[in-house]
C-alpha positions in Angstrom: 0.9 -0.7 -6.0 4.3 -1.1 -6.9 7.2 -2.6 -5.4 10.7 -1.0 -4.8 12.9 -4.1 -5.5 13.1 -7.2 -7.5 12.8 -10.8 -6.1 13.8 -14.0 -7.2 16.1 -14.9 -10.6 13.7 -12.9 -13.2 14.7 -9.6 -11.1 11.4 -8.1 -12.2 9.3 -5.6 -10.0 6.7 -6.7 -8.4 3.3 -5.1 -9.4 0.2 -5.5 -7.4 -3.1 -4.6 -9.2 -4.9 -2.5 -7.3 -8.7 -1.7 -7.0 -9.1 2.3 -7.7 -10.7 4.4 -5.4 -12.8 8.0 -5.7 -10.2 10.7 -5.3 -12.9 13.0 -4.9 -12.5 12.9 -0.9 -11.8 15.6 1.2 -8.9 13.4 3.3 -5.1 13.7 1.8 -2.9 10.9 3.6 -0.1 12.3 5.1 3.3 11.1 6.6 3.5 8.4 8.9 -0.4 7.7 8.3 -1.2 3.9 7.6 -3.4 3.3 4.2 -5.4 0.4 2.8 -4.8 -0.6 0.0 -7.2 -3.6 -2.0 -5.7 -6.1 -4.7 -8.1 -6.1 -8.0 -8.3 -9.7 -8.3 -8.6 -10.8 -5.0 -10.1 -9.3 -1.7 -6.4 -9.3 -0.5 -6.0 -5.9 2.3 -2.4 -4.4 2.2 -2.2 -2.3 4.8 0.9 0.3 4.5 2.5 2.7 6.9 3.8 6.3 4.8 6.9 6.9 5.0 8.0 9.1 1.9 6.5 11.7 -0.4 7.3 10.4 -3.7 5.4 12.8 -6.0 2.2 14.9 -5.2 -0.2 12.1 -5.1 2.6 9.5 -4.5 4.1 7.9 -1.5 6.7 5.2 -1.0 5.7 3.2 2.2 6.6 -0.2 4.2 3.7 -2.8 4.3 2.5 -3.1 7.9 0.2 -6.0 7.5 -2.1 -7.8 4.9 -5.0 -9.9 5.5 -8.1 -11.6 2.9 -11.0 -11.5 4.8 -10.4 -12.4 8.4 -7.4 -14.6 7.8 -4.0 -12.5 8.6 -1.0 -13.2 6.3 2.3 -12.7 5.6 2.8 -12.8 2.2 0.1 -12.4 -0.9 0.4 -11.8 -4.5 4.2 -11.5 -4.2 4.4 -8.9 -1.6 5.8 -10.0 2.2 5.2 -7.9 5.4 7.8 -5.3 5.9 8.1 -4.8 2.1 8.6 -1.2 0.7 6.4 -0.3 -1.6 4.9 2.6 -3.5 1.0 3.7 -3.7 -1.0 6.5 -5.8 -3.9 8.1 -4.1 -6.3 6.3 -6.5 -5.8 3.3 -4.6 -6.3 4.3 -1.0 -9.2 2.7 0.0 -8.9 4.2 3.4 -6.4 5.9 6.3 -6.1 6.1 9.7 -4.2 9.0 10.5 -0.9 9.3 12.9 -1.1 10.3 16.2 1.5 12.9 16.0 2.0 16.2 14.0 4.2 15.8 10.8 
């Protein structure tokens, strides 16, 4: 998972290792669908809301909420709440789907 801007002096993107995922599903998130997304090296939850096809496979979307374990947060492993990032269907871990047709 990657982020869309850079923070602090450095100005360097900030990358989130993600855990990958079996693309072999039959689900294909879609617009406005919020996805899970799991750090590598920690059991850190990002949860992010689509909001852009970026590339078949590839959407740009704002972080909705993270969480490690039961504890809610609002900032881990350089990413804050409300942060846009983007995500690869590898790393979906899982979606809830919008109520609405796209």
């Amino acid at each position: 998972m990657r982020a869309r801007f850079a923070r602090g002096l450095t100005q360097s993107p900030v990358i989130v290792e993600a855990r990958a995922f079996d693309g072999d599903v039959d689900w294909m998130p879609q617009l406005g669908d919020l996805v899970t997304v799991y750090s590598q090296d920690q059991d850190t939850a990002f949860d992010v809301r689509l909001c852009e096809v970026v590339a078949p496979g590839r959407w740009r979307g704002v972080v909705y909420a993270i969480s490690r374990g039961q504890e809610v947060l609002v900032t881990a492993e350089g990413l804050e709440i409300d942060d846009v990032v983007e995500v690869i269907r590898e790393e979906i871990a899982a979606v809830i789907p919008c109520g609405h047709p796209h």
